[in-house]
N, C-alpha and C positions, 0 to 999 in steps of 0.2 A: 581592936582585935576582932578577927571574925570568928565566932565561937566557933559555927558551926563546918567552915572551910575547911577541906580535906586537901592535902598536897596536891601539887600538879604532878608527881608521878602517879600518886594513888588514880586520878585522875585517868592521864595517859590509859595506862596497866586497863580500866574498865571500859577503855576506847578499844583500844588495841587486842588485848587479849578475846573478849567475844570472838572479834575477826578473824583470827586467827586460828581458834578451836574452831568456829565455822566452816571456816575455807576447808581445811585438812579434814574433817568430819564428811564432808562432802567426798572427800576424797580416798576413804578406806574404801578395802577393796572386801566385794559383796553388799558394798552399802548402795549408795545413792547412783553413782556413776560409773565405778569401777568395778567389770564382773557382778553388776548386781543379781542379789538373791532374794528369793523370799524367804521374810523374815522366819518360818518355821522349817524352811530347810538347812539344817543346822549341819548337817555333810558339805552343804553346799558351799555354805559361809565359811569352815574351817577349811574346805577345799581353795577357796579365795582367797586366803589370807597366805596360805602354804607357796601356790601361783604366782604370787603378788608379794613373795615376804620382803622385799629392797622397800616396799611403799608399804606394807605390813608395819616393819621397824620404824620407817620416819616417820610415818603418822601416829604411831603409840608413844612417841617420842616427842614429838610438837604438839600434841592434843594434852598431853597435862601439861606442857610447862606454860600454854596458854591459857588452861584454865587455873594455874597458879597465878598468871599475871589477872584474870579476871577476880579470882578470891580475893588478893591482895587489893584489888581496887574497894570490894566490896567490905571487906574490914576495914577499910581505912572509914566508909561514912557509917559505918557501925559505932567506930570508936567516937565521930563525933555528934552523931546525932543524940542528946541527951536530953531533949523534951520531959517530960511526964503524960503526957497527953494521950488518948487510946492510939491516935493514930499514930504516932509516934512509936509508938511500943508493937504497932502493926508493922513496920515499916522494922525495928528491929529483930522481931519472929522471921521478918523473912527472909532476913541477911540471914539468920544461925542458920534457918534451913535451904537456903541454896549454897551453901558452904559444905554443908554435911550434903548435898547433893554433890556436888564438883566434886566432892572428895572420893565419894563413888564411881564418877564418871573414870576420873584417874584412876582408879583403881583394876577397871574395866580395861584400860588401855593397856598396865600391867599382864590381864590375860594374856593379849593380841599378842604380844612378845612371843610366850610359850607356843600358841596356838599356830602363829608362823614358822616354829620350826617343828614341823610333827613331820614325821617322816611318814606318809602317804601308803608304804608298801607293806606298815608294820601294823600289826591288828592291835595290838598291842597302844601302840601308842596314837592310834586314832580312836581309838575307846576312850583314851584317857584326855583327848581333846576333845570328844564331842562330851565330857564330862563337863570340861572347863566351860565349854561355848554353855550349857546349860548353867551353869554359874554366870558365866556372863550376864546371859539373858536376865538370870532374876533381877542381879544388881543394877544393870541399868535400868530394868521398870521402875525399881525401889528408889534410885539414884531421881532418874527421872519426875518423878514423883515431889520426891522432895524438890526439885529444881520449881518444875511447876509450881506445886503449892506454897512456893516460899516468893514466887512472882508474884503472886493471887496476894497475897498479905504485902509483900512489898511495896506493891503499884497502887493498891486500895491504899495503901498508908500515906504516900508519898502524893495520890491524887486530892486528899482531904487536905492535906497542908498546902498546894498551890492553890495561886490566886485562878477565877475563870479565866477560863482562853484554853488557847491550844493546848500549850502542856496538862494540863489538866485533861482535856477530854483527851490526850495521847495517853496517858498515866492510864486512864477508865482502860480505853480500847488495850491496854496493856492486860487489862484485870480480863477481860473477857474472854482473848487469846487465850490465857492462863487457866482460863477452869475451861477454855473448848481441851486444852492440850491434856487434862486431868481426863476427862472423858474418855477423849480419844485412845490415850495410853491404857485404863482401864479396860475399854471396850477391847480393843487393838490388841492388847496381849491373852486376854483371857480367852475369847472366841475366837482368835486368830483370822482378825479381819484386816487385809491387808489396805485397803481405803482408812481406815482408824489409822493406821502407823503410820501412813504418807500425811494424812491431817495433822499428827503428833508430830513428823519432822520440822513440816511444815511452820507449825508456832515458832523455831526455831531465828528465824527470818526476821520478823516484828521484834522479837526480844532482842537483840542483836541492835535494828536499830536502832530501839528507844536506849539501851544502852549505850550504844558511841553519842546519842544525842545528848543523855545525860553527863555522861563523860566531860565530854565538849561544855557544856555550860559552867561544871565547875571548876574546868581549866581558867573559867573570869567570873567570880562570884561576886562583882564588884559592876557586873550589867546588868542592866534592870530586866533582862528575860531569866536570871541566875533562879535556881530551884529554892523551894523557902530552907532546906538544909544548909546552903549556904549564906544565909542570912545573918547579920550583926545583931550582937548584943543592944 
């Protein structure tokens, strides 16, 4: 029995779903691509979503249910990693807290809904959306935050239990990303440095791929590159 082997959906779901929330992340409108805005123009943003509401709704729509399949991935090697070890126990601090991140992000996405339908001519009700987008704003950094700092503990944990070589120094460069993306976010929302936020999206990118990479290896935990999580009794 392989103790530590997490299903091939759980699997799948932490291949798949990063992607996913990625792609369409990219794709909200005032973000990255679409009508973009700077981040402190907060008229600006609710004005783009309002524009944009057809890709407003499918992207608040596809951006949780893919970071549902990413959670789901990431509880599944929560449930089986049961070490005792420091790193072990690093590696599960930072499943709880990119969980309780995701959950924020989703939550965030819940805004964009309301925020897409403001009716623009009503004072009224763009007062009450530039409220929202101000709630937005906090939870994401909060959200964020936790995402970060739960990679930072994840990757430190996950890079102490591989053997040397590459995954292991890919785990490290994971950890580093992780506390630039802490910084940044830090930096980035407080003094409203828009070079900080593009650095923060940025991390975005690496995490994603050591994720589908990891994914991938324990769709066969039975190959000798398999992560020591899925490792035999």
């Amino acid at each position: 029995m392989k103790k530590y082997a997490i299903s091939k959906p759980e699997a799948v779901a932490l291949m798949i779903g990063p992607i996913l929330a990625l792609g369409f992340f990219l794709l909200e409108p005032g973000g990255v691509l679409i009508d973009s805005k700077d981040s402190t123009d907060h008229m600006g943003k609710v004005t783009a979503f309002v524009e944009n509401s057809a890709l407003s709704h499918v992207v608040a729509l596809v951006v949780p249910f893919a970071l549902v399949l990413a959670l789901y991935g990431f509880a599944g090697l929560h449930r089986v990693i049961d070490k005792n070890d420091l790193f072990d126990g690093l590696a599960r601090l930072g499943i709880v807290s990119l969980i309780i991140g995701g959950v924020g992000w989703i939550m965030v996405q819940g805004l964009a809904h309301v925020m897409a339908n403001t009716d623009l001519g009503s004072e009224s009700e763009v007062s009450a959306a530039l409220s929202l987008y101000s709630v937005d704003v906090g939870l994401t950094l909060i959200s964020s935050l936790a995402v970060s700092l739960g990679l930072v503990a994840f990757s430190l944990g996950v890079a102490m239990e591989e053997d040397a070589g590459i995954h292991r120094i890919l785990a490290l460069v994971i950890t580093v990303v992780s506390l630039v993306s802490v910084v940044a976010l830090i930096i980035g929302h407080s003094q409203a440095n828009e070079t900080m936020v593009a650095i923060g999206r940025a991390c975005y990118f690496p995490w994603v791929f050591w994720m589908v990479l990891l994914g991938a290896r324990l769709l066969n935990p039975d190959a000798a590159n398999a992560p020591v999580i899925a490792g035999e009794d």
